[in-house]
N, C-alpha and C positions, 0 to 999 in steps of 0.2 A: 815737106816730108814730115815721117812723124816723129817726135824722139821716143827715145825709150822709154817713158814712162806716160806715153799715149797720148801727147798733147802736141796740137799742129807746130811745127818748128818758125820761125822766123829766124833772120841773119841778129843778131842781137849778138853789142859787143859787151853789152855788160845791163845791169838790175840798174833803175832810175834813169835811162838818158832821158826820155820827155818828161818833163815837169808836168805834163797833162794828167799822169797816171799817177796819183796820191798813193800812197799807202796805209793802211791802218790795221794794226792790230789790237783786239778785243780782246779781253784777259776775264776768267773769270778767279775769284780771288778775293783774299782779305785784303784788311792795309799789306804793302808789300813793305820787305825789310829795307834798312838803309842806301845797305849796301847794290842790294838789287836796284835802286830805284837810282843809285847816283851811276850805276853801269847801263840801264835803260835811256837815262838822258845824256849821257856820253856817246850812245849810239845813234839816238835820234840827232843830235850837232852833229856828228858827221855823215848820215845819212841827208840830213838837211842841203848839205851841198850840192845834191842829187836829185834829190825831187821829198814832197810832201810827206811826211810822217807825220802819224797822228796814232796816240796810246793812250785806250780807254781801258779802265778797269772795271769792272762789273763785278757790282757787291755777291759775294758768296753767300748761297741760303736766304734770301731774302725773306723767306717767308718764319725762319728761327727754327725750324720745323726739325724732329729729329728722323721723320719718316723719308728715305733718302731720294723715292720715286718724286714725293712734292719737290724733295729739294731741286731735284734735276728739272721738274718739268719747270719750277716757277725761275732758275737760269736760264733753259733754253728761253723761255716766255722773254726777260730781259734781253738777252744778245738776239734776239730773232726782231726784236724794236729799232737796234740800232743796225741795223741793217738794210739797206737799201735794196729797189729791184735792180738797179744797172751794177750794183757792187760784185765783183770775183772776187769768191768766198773760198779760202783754201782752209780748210780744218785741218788740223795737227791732232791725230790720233793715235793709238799704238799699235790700230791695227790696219793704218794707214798705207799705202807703197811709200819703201825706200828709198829715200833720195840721197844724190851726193850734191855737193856745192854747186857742182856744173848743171843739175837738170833742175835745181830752184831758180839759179839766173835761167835758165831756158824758160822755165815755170814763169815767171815775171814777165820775162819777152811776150809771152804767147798771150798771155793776159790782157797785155797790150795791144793785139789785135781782134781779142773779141769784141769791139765796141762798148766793153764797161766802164765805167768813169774812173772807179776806184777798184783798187786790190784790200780786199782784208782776209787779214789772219786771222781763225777763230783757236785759243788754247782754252779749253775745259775746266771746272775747278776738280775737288779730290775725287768726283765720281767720274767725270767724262762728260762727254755732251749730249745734250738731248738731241730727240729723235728729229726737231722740225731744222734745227743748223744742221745735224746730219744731211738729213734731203737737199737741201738749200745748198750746198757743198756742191762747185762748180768741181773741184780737185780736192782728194785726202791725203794727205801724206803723214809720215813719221817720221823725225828727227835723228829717232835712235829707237834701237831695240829694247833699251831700260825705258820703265817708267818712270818718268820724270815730274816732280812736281809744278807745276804752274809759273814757279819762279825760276826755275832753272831754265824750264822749256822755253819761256821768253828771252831770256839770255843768250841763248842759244840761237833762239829764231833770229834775236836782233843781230849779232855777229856774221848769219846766211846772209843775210840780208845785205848786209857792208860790205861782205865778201864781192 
């Protein structure tokens, strides 16, 4: 059947039962703060017991560039690298669908029956994403109706996620 936010259902009792389905989440961003970065590896140890987590940050601006359209295009350029073809690619947008806790673990199930190896999350840096992770975007969704900067929306993501 299908759920509510359009994606084929499986019986799934929870996010990570196969170890076969890794996760990764793609950050685009500065150094992140302390504190962020000791709550990020707090979540991946106890995601760990579950299945694969893997947190890549992707340098923000790479090119120094104060013109915002390079900046965006030359981060999609980067996160569109580390990206594979068999990878489910969920972007986190803001103008993504709504999701509550129950349709990401459904989101993760379902994942698991497309045939793709890995799950990754794409979060944006202060402009958004570019247009080629847009298309590439198996699913979009939104966290919350606030804009949220990159650090928090990781935070966040990681907690859905454990949930």
């Amino acid at each position: 059947f299908v759920s509510s936010i359009g994606f084929i259902n499986s019986v799934s009792v929870g996010p990570c039962l196969q170890r076969a389905m890794p996760m990764r989440v793609l950050t685009v961003g500065k150094k992140r703060s302390q504190g962020t970065q000791l709550l990020v590896e707090e979540y991946k140890e106890k995601l760990g017991h579950y299945c694969d987590v893997e947190d890549t940050l992707i340098k923000s601006n790479p090119k120094l560039t104060s013109d915002v359209k390079v900046q965006i295009e030359a981060e999609d350029a980067s996160m569109m690298q580390q990206l594979k073809a068999e990878d489910f690619v969920v972007v986190l947008d803001e103008n993504g669908k709504d999701v509550m806790s129950e349709q990401i673990a459904d989101l993760i199930g379902d994942a698991g029956n497309t045939g793709s190896s890995r799950l990754t999350f794409c979060i944006g840096g202060p402009y958004g994403l570019g247009i080629q992770v847009r298309e590439r975007a198996d699913a979009t969704i939104r966290l919350s109706s606030l804009v949220l900067n990159h650090q928090v929306a990781l935070i966040l993501l990681m907690e859905q996620l454990y949930r």
